[in-house]
C-alpha positions in Angstrom: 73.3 26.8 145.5 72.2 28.1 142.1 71.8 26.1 139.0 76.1 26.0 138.7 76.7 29.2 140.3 77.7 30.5 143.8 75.0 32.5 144.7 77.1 34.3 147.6 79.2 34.0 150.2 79.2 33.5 153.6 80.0 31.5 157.0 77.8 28.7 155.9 79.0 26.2 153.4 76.1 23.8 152.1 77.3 20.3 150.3 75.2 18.9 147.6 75.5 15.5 145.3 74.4 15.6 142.1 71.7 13.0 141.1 72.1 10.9 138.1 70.1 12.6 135.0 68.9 15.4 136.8 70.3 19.2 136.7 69.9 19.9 140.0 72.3 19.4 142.8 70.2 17.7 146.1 71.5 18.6 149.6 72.2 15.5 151.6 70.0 16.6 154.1 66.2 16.7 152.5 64.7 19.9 152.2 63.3 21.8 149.4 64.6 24.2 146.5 63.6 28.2 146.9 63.6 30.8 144.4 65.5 33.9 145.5 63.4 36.8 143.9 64.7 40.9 143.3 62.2 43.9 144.5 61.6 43.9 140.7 60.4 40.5 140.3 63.0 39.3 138.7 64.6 36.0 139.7 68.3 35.7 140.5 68.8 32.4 141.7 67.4 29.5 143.6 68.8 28.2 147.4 67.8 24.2 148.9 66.1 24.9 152.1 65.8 22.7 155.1 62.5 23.0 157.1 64.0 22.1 161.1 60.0 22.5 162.3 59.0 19.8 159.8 62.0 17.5 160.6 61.3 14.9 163.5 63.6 11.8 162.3 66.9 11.8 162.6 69.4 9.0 162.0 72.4 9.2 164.0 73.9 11.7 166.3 76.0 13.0 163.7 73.3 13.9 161.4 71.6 15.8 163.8 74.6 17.4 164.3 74.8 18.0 160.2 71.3 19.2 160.4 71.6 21.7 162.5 74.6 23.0 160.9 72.4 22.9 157.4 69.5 25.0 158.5 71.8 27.4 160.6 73.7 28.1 157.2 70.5 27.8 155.1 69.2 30.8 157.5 72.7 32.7 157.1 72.5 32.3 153.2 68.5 33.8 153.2 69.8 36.3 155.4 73.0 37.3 153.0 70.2 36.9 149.7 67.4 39.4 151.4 70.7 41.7 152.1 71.5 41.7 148.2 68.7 42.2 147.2 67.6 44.7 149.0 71.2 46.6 148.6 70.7 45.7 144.6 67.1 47.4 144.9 68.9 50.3 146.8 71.3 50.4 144.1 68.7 50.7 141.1 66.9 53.5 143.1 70.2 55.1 143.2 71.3 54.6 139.9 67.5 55.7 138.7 67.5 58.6 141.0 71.2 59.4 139.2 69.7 58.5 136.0 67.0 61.3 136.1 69.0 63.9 137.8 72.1 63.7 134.9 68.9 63.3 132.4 67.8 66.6 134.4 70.9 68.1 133.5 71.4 67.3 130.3 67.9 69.1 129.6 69.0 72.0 131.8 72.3 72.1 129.3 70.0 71.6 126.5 67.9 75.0 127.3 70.6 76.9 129.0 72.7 76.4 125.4 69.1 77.2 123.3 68.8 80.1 125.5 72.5 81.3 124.8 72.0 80.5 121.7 68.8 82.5 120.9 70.0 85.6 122.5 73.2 85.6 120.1 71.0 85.2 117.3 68.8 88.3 119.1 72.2 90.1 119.9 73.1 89.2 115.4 69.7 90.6 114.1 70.5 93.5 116.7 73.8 94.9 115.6 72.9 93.7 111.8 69.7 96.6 112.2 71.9 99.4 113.7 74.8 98.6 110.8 71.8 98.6 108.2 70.6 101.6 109.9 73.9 103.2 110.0 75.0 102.6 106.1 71.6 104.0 105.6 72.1 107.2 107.0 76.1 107.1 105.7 74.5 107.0 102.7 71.6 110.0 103.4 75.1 111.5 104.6 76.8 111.0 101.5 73.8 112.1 99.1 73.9 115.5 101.0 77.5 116.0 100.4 77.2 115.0 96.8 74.2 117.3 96.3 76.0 120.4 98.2 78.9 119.6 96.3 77.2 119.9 93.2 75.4 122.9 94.1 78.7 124.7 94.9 80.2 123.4 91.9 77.5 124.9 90.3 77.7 127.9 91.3 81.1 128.3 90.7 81.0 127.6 87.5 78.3 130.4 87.2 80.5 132.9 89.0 83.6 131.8 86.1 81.1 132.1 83.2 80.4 135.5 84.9 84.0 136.8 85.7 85.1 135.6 82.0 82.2 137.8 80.5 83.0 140.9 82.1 86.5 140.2 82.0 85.6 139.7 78.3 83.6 142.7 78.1 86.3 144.5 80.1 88.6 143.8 77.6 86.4 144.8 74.9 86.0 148.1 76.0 89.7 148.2 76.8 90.6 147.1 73.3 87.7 149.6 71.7 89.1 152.7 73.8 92.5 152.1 73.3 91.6 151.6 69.5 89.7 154.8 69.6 92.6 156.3 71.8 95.4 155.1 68.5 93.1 156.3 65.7 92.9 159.8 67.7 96.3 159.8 68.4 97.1 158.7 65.0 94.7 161.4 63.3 96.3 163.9 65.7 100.0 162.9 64.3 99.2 163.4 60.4 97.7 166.5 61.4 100.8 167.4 62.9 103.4 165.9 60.6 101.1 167.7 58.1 101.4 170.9 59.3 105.0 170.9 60.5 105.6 169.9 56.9 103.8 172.8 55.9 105.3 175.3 58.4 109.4 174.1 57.6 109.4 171.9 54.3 113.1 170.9 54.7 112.7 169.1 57.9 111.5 165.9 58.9 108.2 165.6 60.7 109.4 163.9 63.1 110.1 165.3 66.8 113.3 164.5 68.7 115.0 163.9 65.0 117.1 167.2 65.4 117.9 166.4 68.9 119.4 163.2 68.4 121.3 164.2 65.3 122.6 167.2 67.5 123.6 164.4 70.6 125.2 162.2 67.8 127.7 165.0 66.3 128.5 166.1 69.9 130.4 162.5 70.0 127.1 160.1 71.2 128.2 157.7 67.9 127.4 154.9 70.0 123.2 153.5 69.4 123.0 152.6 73.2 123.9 156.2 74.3 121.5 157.8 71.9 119.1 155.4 73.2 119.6 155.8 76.9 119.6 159.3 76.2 116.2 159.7 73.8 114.8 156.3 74.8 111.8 157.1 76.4 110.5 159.8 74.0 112.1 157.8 71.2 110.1 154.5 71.7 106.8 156.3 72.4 107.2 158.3 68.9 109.0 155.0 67.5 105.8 152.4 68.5 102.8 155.4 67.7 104.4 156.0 64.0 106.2 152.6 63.0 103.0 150.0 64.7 101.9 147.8 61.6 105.3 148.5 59.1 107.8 145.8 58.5 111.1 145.4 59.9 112.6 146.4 56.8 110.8 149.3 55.9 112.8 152.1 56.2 110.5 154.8 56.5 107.4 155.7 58.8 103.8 154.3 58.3 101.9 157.6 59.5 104.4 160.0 57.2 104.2 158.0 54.2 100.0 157.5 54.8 100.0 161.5 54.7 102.6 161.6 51.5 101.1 158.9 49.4 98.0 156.9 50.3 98.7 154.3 47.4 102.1 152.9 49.4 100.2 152.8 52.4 97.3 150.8 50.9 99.8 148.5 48.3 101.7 147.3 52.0 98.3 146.1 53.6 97.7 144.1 50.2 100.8 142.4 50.9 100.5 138.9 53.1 104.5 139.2 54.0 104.1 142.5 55.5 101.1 141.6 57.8 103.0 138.6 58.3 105.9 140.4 59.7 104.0 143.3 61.3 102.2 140.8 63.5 105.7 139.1 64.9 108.2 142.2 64.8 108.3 143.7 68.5 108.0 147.9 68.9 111.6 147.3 70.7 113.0 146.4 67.0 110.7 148.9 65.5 113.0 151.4 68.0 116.4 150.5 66.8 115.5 150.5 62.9 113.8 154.2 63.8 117.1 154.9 65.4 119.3 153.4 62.8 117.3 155.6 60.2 118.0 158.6 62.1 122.0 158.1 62.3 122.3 157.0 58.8 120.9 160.0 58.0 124.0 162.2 59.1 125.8 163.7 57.1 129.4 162.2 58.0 127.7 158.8 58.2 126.0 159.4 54.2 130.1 160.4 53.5 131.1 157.0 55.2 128.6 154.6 53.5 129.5 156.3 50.4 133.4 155.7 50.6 132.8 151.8 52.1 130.5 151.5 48.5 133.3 152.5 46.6 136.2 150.7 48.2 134.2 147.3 48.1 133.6 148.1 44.1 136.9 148.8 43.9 137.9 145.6 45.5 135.8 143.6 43.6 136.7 145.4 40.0 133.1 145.6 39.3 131.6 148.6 38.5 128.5 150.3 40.5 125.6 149.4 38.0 127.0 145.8 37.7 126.8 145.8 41.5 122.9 147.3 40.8 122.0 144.1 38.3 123.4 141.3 40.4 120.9 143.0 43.2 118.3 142.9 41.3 118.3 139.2 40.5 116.7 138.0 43.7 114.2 141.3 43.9 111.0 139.2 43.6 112.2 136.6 46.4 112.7 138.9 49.0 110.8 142.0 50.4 112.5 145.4 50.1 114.6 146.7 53.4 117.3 148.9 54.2 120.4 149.1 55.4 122.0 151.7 57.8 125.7 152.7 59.0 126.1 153.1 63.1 129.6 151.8 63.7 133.0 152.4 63.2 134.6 153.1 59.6 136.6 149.3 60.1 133.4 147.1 60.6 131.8 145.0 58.7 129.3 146.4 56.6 126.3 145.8 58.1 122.5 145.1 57.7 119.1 144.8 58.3 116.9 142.5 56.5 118.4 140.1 54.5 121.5 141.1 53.2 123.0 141.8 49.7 121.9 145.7 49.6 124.9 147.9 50.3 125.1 150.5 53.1 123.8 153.7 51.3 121.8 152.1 48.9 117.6 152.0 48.8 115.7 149.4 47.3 112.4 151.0 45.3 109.0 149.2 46.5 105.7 149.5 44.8 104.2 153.1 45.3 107.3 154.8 46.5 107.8 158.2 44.7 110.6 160.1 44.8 109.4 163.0 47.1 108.5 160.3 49.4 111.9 158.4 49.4 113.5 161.8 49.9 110.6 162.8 52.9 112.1 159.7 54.6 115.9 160.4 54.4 115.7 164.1 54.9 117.0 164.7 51.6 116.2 166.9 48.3 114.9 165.1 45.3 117.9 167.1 43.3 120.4 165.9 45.7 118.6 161.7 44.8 118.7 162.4 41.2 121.8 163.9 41.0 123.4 160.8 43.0 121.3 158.3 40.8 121.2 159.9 37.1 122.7 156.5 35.8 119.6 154.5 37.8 117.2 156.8 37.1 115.1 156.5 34.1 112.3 158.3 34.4 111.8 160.2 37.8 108.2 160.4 37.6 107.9 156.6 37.6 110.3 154.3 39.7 109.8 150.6 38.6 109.6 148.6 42.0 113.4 146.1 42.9 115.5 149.2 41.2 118.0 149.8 43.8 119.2 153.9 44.4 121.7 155.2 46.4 120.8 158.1 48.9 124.2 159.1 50.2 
């Protein structure tokens, strides 16, 4: 027995009486209490123990018989304690032996996860290098582009700044030889008109003027026949003679420069003629040139002169009232023209702005009679004769008076 515990088990069952103020339970056979001891040293119990060899005196039969029964289970229960403990030191081997192989394990774990964990750290510097490396030589990459780039750009602008310059110069020499080419040209047509006026001093200096007046009384009345007819030749002698005048001019800038000089030098004083030189197009500068030419036919002088009379008439005003309420607005507006194309039932019609009559010429500064009557074909006689109300003093025509030509 152990101090109030069952120390094991077994076939042998051992009675003991407990002795008045002791701890200890005594056998009631005599023998003597052992310590039961572990292969560490350790003790884990104590058993009562009968010696047999040292026991000679016996009381009765039945105690011998109870002795013998004590020692046989006192030898059982030694038996059973040796068999614990030497399975309990079995056991701590095993659990020792378990012990150091998880602990072996556990550091086997360890390194195999430092080792895992080292090479992803390796395999992380790695690939961080080779991205470094490769954004370096992106960028390397990029810094070429850029600089080729720039060098193309470069040069491209080099090869605009040169193609503007000679396309500048080009343009230059273009504009300087096809000035030269006008100022021959135009020196060439005043010697011309100058000696055409020489040669036939009661026709107009002007080519193609006879022709189209010829195609007009054959039955062309019609602008856009004359045109398509004479339009070529027309327009080339149209924009060489008429290039720098006013819509409203109604004669030719070359003709008049060889007539009179001061006309031609009193229009490039004015602003409103440079004004309207540099928007008119030479396809306007046609018709008025055209226009000029067919108002200066006879049956079209005869026409304009009867519409002026029946609109007079119509009005009950009289010719030089007609004259004076002209002249009002003579300083506002600069001097034009009118001409007769159409039928005998239009309107009257006219170019510039519009109060002048068909028939009837507005006098600018510099014009002369022999130059007004150059321009319409005309005889200065034939001008004064029309005009001897108007005209004053023919040697001297006060620019805004307003004369009537046929």
């Amino acid at each position: 027995m152990v101090r109030g515990k069952t120390a094991g088990t077994g076939t042998c069952r051992l009675d003991a009486a407990r002795r008045t103020g002791r701890a200890e339970a005594d056998a009631l056979i005599p023998g003597r209490w052992c310590a039961l001891v572990n292969g560490e040293g350790v003790e884990v119990g104590r058993v009562c123990v009968r010696d047999a060899e040292t026991e000679t005196e016996t009381k009765t039969e039945g105690g011998r018989g109870l002795q013998t029964r004590v020692v046989g289970g006192a030898k059982v229960a030694v038996g059973w304690l040796k068999g614990v403990v030497s399975r309990a030191r079995v056991d701590e081997d095993a659990r020792a032996a378990r012990k150091e192989a998880r602990r072996l394990e556990r550091e086997a774990a360890m390194e195999e996860t430092r080792a895992r964990k080292e090479k992803e750290r390796i395999e992380r510097e790695e690939a961080k290098a080779a991205l470094a490396a490769r954004e370096t030589q992106l960028e390397l990459l990029r810094a070429e582009e850029k600089r080729l780039w720039e060098l193309e750009r470069e040069e491209e602008k080099k090869r605009k700044e040169e193609a503007r310059a000679a396309e500048k110069q080009r343009k230059e020499e273009a504009r300087a030889a096809e000035k030269q080419r006008k100022e021959e040209a135009r020196a060439a047509s005043g010697r011309n008109a100058t000696e055409e006026t020489a040669a036939s001093p009661g026709q107009s200096p002007f080519r193609h003027v006879e022709e189209i007046k010829h195609a007009v009384s054959e039955g062309a009345h019609h602008l856009g026949e004359v045109a398509q007819s004479f339009g070529s030749a027309v327009k080339e002698q149209g924009d060489r003679v008429l290039h720098g005048v006013s819509e409203q001019a109604h004669y030719y800038g070359d003709f008049i420069r060889e007539k009179n000089d001061k006309v031609v030098k009193s229009l490039a004083k004015r602003r409103w003629v440079r004004g309207i030189a540099s928007r008119v197009s030479p396809n306007a500068l046609l018709v008025a040139a055209i226009c000029v030419f067919l108002a200066g036919l006879p049956e079209n002088r005869l026409r304009a002169r009867d519409k002026v009379r029946s609109i007079v008439k119509k009005n009950n005003k009289k010719v030089n009232d007609v004259v004076e309420a002209e002249n009002e607005t003579e300083d506002e507006w600069p001097a034009d023209f009118v001409y007769n194309a159409g039928d005998e039932d239009e309107d009257t019609a006219y170019i510039g702005r519009g109060p002048t009559p068909r028939g009837v010429y507005e006098v600018m500064e510099g014009d002369t009679l022999c130059s007004i009557a150059g321009c319409f074909n005309l005889d200065v006689v034939e001008i004064i004769d029309r005009n001897g109300d108007v005209i004053k003093n023919p040697e001297n025509l006060s620019p805004g008076e307003r004369i009537r030509i046929y």
